[in-house]
C-alpha positions in Angstrom: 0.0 0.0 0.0 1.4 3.5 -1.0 2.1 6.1 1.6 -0.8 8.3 0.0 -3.5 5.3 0.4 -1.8 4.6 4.2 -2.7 8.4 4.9 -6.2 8.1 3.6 -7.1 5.2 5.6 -5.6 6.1 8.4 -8.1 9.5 8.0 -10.8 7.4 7.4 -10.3 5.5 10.8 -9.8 8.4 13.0 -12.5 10.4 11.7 -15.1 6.8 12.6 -13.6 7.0 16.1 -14.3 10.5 16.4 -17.7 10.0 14.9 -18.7 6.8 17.4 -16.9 9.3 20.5 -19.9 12.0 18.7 -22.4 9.5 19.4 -21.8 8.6 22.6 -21.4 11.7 24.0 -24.8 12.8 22.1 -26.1 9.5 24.4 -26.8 7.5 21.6 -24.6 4.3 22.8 -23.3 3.6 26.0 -19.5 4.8 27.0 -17.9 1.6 27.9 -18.6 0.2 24.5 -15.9 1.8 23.3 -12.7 -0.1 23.6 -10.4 3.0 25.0 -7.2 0.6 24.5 -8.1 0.0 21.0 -9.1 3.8 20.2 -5.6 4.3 21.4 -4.1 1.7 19.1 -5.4 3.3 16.4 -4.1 6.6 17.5 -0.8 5.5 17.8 -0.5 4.0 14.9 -1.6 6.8 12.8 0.9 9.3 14.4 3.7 8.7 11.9 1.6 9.6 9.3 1.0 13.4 10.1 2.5 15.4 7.5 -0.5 18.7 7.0 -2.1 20.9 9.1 -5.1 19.2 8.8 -3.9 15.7 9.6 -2.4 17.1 12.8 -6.0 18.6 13.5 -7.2 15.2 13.0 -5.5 13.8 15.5 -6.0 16.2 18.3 -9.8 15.9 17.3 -9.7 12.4 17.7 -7.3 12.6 21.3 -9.7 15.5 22.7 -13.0 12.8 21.1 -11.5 9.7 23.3 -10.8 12.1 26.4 -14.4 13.2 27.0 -15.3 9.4 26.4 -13.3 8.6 29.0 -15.0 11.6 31.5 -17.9 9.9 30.4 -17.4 6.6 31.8 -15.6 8.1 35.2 -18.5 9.6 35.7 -20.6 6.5 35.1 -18.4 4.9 37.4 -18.6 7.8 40.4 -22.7 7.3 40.2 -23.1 4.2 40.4 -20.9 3.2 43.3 -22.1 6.6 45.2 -25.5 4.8 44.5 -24.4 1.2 45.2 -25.2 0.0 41.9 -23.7 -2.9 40.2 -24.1 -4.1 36.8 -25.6 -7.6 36.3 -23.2 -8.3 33.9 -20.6 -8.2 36.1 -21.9 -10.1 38.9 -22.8 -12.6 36.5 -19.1 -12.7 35.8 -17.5 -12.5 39.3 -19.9 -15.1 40.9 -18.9 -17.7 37.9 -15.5 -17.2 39.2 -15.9 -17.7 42.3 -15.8 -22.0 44.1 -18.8 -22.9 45.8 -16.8 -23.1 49.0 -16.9 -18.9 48.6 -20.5 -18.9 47.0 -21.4 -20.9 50.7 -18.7 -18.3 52.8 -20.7 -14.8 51.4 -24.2 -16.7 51.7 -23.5 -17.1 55.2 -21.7 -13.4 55.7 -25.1 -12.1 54.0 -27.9 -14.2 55.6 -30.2 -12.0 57.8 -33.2 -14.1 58.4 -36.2 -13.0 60.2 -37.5 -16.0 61.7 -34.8 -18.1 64.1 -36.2 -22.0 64.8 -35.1 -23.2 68.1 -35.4 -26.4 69.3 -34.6 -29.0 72.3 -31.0 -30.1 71.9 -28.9 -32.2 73.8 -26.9 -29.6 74.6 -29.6 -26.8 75.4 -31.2 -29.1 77.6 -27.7 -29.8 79.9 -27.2 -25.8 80.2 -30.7 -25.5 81.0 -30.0 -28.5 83.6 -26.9 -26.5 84.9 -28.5 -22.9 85.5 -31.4 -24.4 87.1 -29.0 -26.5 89.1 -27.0 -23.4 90.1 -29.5 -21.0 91.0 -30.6 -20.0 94.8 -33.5 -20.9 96.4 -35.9 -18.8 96.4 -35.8 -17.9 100.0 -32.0 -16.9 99.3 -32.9 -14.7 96.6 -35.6 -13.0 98.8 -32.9 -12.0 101.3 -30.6 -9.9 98.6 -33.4 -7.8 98.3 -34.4 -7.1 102.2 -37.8 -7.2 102.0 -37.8 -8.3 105.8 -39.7 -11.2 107.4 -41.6 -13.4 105.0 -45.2 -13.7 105.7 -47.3 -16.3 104.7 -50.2 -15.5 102.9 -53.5 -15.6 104.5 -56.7 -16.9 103.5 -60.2 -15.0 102.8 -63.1 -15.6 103.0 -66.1 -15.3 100.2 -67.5 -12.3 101.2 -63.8 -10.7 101.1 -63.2 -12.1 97.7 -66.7 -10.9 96.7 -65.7 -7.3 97.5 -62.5 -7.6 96.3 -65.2 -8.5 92.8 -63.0 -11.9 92.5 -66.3 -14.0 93.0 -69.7 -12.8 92.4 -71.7 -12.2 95.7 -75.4 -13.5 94.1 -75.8 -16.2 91.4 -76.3 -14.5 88.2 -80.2 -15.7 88.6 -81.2 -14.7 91.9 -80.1 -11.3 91.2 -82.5 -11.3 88.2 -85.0 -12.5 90.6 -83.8 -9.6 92.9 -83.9 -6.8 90.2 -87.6 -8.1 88.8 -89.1 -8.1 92.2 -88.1 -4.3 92.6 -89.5 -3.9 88.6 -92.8 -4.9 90.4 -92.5 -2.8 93.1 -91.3 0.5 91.2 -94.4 -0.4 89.3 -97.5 -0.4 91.3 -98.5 2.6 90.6 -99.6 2.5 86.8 -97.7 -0.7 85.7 -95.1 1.2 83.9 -91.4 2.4 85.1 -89.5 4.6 82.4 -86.5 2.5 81.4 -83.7 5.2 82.5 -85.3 6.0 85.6 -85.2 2.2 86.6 -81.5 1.0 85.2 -79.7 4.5 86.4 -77.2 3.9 89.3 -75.1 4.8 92.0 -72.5 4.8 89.3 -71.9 4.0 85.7 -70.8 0.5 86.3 -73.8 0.1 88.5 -75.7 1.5 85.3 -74.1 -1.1 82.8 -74.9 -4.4 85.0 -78.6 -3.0 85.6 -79.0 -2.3 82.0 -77.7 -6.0 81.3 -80.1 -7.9 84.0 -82.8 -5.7 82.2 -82.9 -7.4 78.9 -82.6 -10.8 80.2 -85.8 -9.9 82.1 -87.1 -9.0 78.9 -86.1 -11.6 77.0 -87.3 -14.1 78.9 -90.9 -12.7 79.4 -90.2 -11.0 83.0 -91.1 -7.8 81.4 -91.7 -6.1 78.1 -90.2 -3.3 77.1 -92.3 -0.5 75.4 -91.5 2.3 73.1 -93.7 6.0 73.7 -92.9 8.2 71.6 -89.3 9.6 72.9 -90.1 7.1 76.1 -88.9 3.5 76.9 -90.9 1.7 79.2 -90.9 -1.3 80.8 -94.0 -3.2 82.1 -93.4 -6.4 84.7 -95.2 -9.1 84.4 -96.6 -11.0 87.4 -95.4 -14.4 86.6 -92.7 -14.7 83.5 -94.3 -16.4 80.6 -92.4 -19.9 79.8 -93.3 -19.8 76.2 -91.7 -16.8 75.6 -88.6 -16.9 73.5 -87.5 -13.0 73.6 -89.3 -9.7 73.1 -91.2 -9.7 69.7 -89.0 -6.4 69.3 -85.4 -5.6 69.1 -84.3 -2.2 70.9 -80.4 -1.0 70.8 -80.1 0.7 73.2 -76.4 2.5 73.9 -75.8 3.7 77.0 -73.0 6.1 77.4 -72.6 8.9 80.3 -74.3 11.6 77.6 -76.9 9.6 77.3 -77.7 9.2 81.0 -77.2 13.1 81.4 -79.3 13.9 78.6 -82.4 11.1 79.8 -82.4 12.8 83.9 
């Protein structure tokens, strides 16, 4: 090849380089697909070649073309491991390199589970054995914290435990029995006691368990409860009525402490 063709291709090659560095700096491919030890190569091997003004212009272009490139892919490089990225391609690579004896060590230096299974061993069960083995009496322990003489419990009785609310004082009947025999009596008058009036006590506790005795009276046929207008009344009866199996009508009836100020 003549010295004049040499000089033409080597023209032709630098101006492609600097027309693929164009391109990626315009975004159009990606900087690391150009091989910066090749675009080099190709450099260098042109440089003997430069004889005009023009070729030496060339050359620089193509020198200032590969530089930027490179700026390109530092700065590729700064993101991504400021943002912890890494490219699939290259794990792919580095964990085929890597034994399975390594693949086993980073499994094990990156396993975080969230759920831990224990179980009864051999050798949980003999340290369990040994701290139980080792450990005061309780009556030793008590005395590290001076709390004095130790007294033994003493017993109560069932009306203390019924104070205390531990047991309840009446059977759950008998105090319906209770609360429908004072229904009767709040009603001799005209038959009727207004429902707020009757269930309202000392407190609001007091209120709650009323309210609750009062519609088991009514649901099995001790009473009926009535509707008047804004009203609720309830009616006794004199003897409950066995076939009864609830008040034909369904009332909800929430009691809160509004309501009980607003129905005084």
């Amino acid at each position: 090849m003549t010295e004049k063709a040499r000089r033409s291709s080597g023209r032709r090659e630098l101006e492609e380089l600097i027309q693929t560095c164009i391109s990626i700096e315009n975004r159009r491919f990606n900087p690391f697909l150009l091989d910066i030890t090749e675009a080099l190569r190709i450099i260098r091997r042109h440089s003997n070649q430069l004889r005009t003004l023009d070729d030496h212009l060339l050359d620089m272009r193509a020198i200032t073309s590969v530089a930027r490139v490179v700026g390109l892919q530092s700065a590729n490089l700064r993101f991504q491991s400021s943002a912890l990225f890494v490219d699939p391609s290259m794990v792919q690579q580095k964990l085929g390199s890597l034994s399975r004896e390594q693949l086993a060590e980073f499994l094990l230096l990156s396993w975080h589970p969230i759920v831990e299974l224990e179980q009864l061993t051999l050798s949980s069960t003999k340290e369990a054995k040994e701290f139980w083995e080792g450990m005061l009496s309780f009556f030793e322990r008590r005395k590290r914290l001076h709390l004095g003489p130790f007294v033994s419990p003493d017993s109560a009785d069932f009306g203390e435990l019924a104070r205390m609310r531990v047991v309840e004082e009446k059977a759950y009947t008998r105090k319906m029995q209770d609360l429908w025999k004072e229904l009767k009596e709040s009603a001799e008058k005209d038959g009727r006691v207004d429902y707020w009036n009757f269930v309202r006590g000392s407190d609001f506790a007091e209120t709650i368990a009323r309210a609750q005795l009062v519609s088991f009276l009514v649901t099995y046929g001790y009473a009926n409860l009535q509707r008047k207008g804004n009203s609720l009344l309830l009616v006794p009866k004199a003897r409950p009525d066995p076939h009864t199996e609830g008040s034909p009508l369904s009332f909800p009836i929430p009691i809160t402490k509004e309501v009980l100020i607003r129905a005084k």
